[in-house]
N, C-alpha and C positions, 0 to 999 in steps of 0.2 A: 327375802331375795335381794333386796336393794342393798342391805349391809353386807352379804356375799360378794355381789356386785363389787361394793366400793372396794371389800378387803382385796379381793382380784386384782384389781388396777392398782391400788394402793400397793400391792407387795409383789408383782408381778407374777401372778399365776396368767391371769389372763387378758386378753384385750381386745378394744372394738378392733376389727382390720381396717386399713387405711382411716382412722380416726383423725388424721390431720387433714384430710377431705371429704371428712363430712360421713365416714365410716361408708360398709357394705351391707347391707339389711341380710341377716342370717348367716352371718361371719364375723369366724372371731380369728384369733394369733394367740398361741401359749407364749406367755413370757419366758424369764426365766427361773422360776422357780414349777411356773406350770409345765412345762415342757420335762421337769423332771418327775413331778407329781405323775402324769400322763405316761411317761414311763415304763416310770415302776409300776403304775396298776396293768400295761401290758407284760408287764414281766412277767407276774403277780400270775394271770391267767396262762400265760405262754409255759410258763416252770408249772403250773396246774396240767392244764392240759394235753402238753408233749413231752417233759421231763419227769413228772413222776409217775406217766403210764407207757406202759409196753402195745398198745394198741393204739395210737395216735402218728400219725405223719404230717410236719408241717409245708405251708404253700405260702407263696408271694408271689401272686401275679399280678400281669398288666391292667391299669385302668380302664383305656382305649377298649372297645369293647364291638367285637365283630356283630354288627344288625341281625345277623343271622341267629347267633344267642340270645337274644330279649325277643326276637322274634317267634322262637319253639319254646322258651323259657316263660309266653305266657305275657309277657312284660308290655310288648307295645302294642298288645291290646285289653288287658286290663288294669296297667298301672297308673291309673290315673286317679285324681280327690275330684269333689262336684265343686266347681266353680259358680260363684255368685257376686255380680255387681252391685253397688249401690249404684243408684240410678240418681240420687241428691248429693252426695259429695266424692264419686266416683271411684270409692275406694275396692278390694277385692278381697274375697274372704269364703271362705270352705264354708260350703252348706251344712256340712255335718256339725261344725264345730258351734255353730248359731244357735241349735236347738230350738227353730223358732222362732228367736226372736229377735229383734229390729238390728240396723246395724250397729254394731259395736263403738263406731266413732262417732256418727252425727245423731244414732234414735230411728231414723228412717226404716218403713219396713216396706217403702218402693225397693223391691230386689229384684233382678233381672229370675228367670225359673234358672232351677242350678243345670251346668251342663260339665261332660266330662272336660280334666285337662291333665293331657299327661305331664309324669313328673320328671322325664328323664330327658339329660342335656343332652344337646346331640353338637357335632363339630367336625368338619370340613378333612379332610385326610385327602394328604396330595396340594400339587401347584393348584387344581384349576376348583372352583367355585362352582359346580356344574349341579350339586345337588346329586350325581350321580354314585359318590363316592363318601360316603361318610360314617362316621362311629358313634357311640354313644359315650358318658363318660359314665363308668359305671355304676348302675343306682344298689347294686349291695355287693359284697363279697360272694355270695354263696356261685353264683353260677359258673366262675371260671374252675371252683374245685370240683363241678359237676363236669365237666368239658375238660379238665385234666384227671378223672377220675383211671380213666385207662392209663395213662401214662405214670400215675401216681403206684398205678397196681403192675404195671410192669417191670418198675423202677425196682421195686419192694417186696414182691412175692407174697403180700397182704394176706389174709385169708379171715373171711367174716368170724366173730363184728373188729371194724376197725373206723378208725376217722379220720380225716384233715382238717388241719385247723389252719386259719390265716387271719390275720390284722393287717387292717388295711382301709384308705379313704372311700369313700362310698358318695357319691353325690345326687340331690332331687332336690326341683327345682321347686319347692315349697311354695305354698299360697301364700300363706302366715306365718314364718318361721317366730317363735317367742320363747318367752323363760331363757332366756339367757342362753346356755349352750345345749338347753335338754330339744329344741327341734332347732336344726339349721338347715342349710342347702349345702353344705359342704362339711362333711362328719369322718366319724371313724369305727369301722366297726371288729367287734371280736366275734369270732365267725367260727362253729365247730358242724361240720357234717358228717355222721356217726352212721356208717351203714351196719344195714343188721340184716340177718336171713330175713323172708315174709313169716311172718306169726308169732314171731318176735320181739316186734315193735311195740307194742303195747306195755311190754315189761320195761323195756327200755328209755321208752319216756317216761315212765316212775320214776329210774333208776338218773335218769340227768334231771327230773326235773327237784329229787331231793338233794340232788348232786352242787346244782347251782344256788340251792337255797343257803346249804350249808357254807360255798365259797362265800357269799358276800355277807353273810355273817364275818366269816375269818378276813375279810378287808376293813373290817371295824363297824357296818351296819349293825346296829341294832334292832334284833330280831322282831321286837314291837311295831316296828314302822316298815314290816316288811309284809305282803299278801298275795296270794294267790289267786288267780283269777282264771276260770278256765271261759274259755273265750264260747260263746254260746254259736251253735250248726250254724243261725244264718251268716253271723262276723265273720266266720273263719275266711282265711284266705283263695283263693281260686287252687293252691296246689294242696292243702291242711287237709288231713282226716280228722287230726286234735290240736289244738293250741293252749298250753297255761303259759300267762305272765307273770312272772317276777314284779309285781307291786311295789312301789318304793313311794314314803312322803314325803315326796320335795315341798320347798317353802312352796310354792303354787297351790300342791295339791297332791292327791294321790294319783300317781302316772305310773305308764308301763317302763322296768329299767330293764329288765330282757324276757326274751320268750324264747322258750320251750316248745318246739312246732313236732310233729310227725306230719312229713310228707311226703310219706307212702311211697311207689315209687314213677312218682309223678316227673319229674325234672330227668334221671337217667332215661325212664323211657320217651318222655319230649326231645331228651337230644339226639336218643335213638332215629328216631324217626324223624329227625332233621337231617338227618346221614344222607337219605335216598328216600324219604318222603314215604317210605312206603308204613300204614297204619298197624303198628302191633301194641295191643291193648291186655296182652297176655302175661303174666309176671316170669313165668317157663318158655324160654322159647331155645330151639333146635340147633344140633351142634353146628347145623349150614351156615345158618346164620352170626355164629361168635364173635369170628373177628368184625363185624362189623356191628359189634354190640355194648352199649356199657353195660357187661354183666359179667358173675363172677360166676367159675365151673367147682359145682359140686363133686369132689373128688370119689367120690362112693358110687356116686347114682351117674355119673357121669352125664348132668344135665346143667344147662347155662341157666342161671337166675339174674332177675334184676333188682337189686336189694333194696329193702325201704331203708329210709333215712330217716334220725332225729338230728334235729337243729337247735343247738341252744344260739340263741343270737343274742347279743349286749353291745349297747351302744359305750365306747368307751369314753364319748365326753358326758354321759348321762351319767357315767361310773363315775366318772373326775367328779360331779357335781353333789353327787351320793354322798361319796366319800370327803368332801367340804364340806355340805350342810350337816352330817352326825356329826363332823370333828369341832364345828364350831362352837363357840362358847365363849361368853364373857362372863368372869368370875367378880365375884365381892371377898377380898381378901380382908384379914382382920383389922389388920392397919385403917380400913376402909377407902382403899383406893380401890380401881378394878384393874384388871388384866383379859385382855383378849388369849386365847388360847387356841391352838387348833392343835387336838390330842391325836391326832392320825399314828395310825398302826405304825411302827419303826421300819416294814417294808416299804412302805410308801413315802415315808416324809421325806421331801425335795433335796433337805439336806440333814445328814445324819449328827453330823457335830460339828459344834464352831469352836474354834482355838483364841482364843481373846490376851494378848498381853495386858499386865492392868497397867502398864503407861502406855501411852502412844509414842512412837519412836524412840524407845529406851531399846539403845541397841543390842544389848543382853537379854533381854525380855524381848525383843523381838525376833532376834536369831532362835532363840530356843524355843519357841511358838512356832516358826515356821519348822524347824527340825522335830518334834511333834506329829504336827500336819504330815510332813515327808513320810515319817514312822507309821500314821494310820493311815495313810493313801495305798500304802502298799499292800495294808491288809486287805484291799478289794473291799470293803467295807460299803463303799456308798459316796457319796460327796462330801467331802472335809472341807471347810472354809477355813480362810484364815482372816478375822476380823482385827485389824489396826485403829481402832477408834479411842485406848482409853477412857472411855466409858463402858465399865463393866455393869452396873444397871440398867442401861439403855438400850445393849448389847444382850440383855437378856428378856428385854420385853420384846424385843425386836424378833426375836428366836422363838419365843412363846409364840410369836403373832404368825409365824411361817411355819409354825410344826417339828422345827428343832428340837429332837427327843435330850441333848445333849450338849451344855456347854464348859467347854474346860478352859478354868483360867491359870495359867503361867503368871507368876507373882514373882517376889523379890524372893522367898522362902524356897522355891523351886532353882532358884540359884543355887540356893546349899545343898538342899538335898531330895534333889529329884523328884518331887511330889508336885502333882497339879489340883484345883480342886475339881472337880464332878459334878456338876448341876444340873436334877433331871428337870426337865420340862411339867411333868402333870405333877410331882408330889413338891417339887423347889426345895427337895432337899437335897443339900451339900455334902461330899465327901472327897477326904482327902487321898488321894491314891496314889503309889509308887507310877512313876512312868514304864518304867519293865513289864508293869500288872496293865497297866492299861487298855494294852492290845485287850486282851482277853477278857476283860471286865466289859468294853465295848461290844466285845463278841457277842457276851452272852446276853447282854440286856437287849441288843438289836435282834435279837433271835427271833 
């Protein structure tokens, strides 16, 4: 973890926030290579999820979050971890995570008995301070797509099964936030809610949960370091009938990277019945009652349902960190020097290809570098740099080190006749290629 750490700050994936005062405990800033890393693995799921299915609709709602929602949604009364103080050097720390035993900094096992504390921020709406008026900020994605589920189905004409998906910041206000970016107080999450008829559901969380195994494979996970966990009756959630997670081995350890929930239809009939308070515990209810129902009409039987839900949920900075610790590597080349390497998928890497003249300020070598870049930019391709350092080995370790599937050097030869060379990133081998061919040579190796 420490040497991910360092390479973060070091290359700009990532960083402490406010680090010139002393940082924020459970916050971080994407640099500039991170911010595009992070991205593209929303891309990655957004073109999974909405673009290559015909039963998905996407959302992006508000943070700010009506009391009313966390209130039927379950939230401001069970979302809370066990808090526990040290009583000898004052520190604070989740019961759960102690297992027992003493406290983690000083040894101590004077601990206060653990008590609940909730995790969700709350803040002030309006001029006056009265306590009377206030919001939460929101501790997940899921409940605004629950609370525009009617407006989603009005919009669209939807008809079961279908989903909404949304990415988006999610805040809690954590005990212990640690590991770098896998727990924070301020995250992001990739959020899909997959309604289905009742009786349904069962098959259905098969069907995503072999669905999400196979995606983070295809983001460069390696299948070895990946496990299934299905979450045992008493863990489950206050809204889960079933839970499996997504197991991933970060340097720490083996942690949850998404979960896979069925929750029945627990959350549309809590909003229900946050309408007009009145108790319907039935999954069939009466055409009186529709429009004031999140539910959908069965066209045959001409009866209102309220459809169960699966949930694949993944934290997308858990993703970023996934997807850095597989890619890492430092290699032993034959020379026997080494090279840091981050082999990440060509969808993801922050930057697709760097254009290197090999003099520095040679103004023929650098006109035709930058008209190059112009040439790939256009091809929507991904981020093209254009690096002025003459230092083309340096300019290449450098590339290695950030994930750079791609560096083209513009030389004296390229004067005459139009050919640049091609140097991939994981094999270091060299090829000489027509500029005309280039486009497409790019095309296809970024595929």
């Amino acid at each position: 973890m420490e040497e991910l750490v360092a390479l973060c700050k070091r290359r700009g994936f990532v960083f402490q926030a406010g680090e010139i005062y002393g940082g924020l405990q459970g916050i971080y800033d994407y640099g500039p290579l991170g911010v595009e890393l992070k991205n593209n693995l929303k891309a990655a799921w957004w073109r999974s999820m909405v673009y290559e299915r015909d039963d998905v609709e996407g959302l992006d709602s508000a943070i700010l979050t009506n009391p009313k929602v966390l209130r039927y949604s379950g939230h401001e009364e069970t979302f809370a971890d066990p808090l526990v103080d040290c009583r000898s050097c004052k520190s604070r720390w989740r019961a759960d995570h102690l297992n027992g035993a003493g406290c983690p900094r000083c040894g101590s096992r004077d601990l206060t008995e653990p008590r609940p504390f909730n995790l969700m921020f709350k803040t002030n709406v309006g001029p006056v301070e009265d306590g009377s008026s206030f919001a939460y900020l929101r501790p997940e994605t899921a409940q605004s797509i629950f609370t525009n589920f009617k407006n989603v189905l009005d919009a669209t004409s939807r008809r079961l099964p279908f989903g909404i998906a949304q990415i988006g910041k999610a805040f809690r206000n954590e005990i212990t936030p640690r590991n770098f970016v896998f727990r924070m107080r301020e995250f992001e999450q990739m959020e899909l809610e997959f309604f289905v008829a009742p009786g349904e559901d069962e098959q259905w969380h098969e069907r995503w949960v072999d669905e999400r195994l196979r995606w983070w494979q295809e983001q460069g996970i390696n299948g070895n370091n990946l496990e299934l966990f299905h979450v045992p009756g008493e863990e489950l959630a206050h809204y889960s009938k079933a839970t499996v997670d997504v197991m991933y081995r970060f340097p720490h350890g083996v942690e949850e990277l998404e979960g896979i929930a069925n929750r029945t239809d627990f959350d549309l009939g809590s909003h229900t019945k946050g309408q007009d308070d009145l108790d319907i515990s039935a999954t069939v209810i009466s055409n009186d009652d529709a429009n004031a129902r999140l539910a959908v009409q069965d066209q045959v039987a001409k009866r209102w349902t309220v459809p169960y839900v699966i949930e694949p949920s993944a934290g997308v900075d858990r993703g970023v960190l996934a997807v850095i610790n597989e890619a890492y590597e430092v290699e032993r080349l034959p020379s026997g020097n080494e090279r840091t390497v981050l082999s990440l998928k060509p969808h993801l890497a922050p930057i697709k290809a760097a254009v290197l003249p090999l003099k520095r300020n040679h103004e023929g070598l650098v006109e035709k570098a930058r008209a190059v870049k112009r040439m790939l930019m256009k091809l929507g391709l991904g981020r093209i740099v254009f690096e002025n350092t003459g230092n083309v080995g340096k300019g290449y370790r450098r590339n290695d080190e950030t994930g750079t599937p791609f560096c083209i050097t513009v030389d004296f030869e390229t004067l005459d006749d139009d050919t640049v060379t091609v140097r991939d990133r994981d094999t270091m081998a060299q090829d000489r290629i027509a500029i005309g061919a280039l486009g497409d040579c790019l095309k296809e190796r970024l595929a």
